[in-house]
N, C-alpha and C positions, 0 to 999 in steps of 0.2 A: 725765616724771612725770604727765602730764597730770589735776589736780586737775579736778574736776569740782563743783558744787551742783544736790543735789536735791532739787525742791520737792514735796512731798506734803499734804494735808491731809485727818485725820482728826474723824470724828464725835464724839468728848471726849476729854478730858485724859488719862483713862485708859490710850485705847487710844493714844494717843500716845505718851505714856509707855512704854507696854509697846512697842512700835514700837524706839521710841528705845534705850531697855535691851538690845534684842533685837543692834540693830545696832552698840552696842559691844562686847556682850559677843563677837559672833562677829569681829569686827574689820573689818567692814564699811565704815565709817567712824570717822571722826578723831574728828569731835563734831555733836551733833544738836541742834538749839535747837527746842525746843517751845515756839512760841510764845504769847501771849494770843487768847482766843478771838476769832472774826473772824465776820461776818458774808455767807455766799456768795450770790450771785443769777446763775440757770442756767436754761438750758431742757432740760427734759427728758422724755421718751415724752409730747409734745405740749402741756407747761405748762408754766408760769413757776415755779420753787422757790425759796425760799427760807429756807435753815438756819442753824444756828451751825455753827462748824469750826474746829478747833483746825488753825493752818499748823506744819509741821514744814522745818525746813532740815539738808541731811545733806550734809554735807562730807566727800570722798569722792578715789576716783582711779577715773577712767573704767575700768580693767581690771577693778574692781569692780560697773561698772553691770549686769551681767546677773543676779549673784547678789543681789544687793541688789533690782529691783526684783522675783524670783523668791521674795525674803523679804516685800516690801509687800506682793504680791498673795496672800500665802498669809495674811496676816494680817489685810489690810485688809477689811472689812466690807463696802464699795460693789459693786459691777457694773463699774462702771468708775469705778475710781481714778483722780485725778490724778497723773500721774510723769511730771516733766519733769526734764530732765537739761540743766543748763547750764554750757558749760566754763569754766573761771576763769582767763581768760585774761592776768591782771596781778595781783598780790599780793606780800607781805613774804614774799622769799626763807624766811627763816626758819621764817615758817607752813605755807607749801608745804610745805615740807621736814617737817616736823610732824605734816602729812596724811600724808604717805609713810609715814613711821616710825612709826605709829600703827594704820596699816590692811596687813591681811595681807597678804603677798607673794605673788603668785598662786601662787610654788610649796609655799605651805602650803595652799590649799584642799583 
């Protein structure tokens, strides 16, 4: 089955949102939590930044991680997006199972 979470973080609610919407509706993932705005601090092209970011969490089945992050990066805003991919390696059978049944079977893409 191998469930996967992935963590992404967008520039506002909005585009999270839409994000999120995006990746149900294609069946990408099980469920997407948009979380409360967060505070980020990064270096980047030689300074210190720091932004507001809305964290997104996408629960997922590793077979899916190609298409899915092919969908962030068409939508995401940044240069370089955050997209990490972490397997879930123990959880309530049930929910597992949930993800599965939730998100397309690779022979529907």
């Amino acid at each position: 089955m191998d469930p996967i979470l992935v963590i992404t973080n967008l520039p506002d609610r909005a585009t999270a949102m839409a994000l999120a919407n995006k990746l149900i509706d294609e069946r990408l993932a099980a469920c997407v939590n948009v979380l409360a705005d967060c505070v980020s601090v990064y270096h980047w092209q030689g300074k210190n930044e720091t932004v507001s970011e809305v964290p997104v969490f996408i629960k997922t089945l590793a077979k899916h991680y190609s298409r899915l992050e092919q969908l962030i990066t068409s939508i995401h805003p940044y240069e370089l997006p955050e997209i990490i991919a972490v397997p879930i390696s123990n959880g309530w059978p049930a929910y597992l199972k949930w993800i599965a049944d939730e998100t397309l079977p690779s022979d529907k893409k």
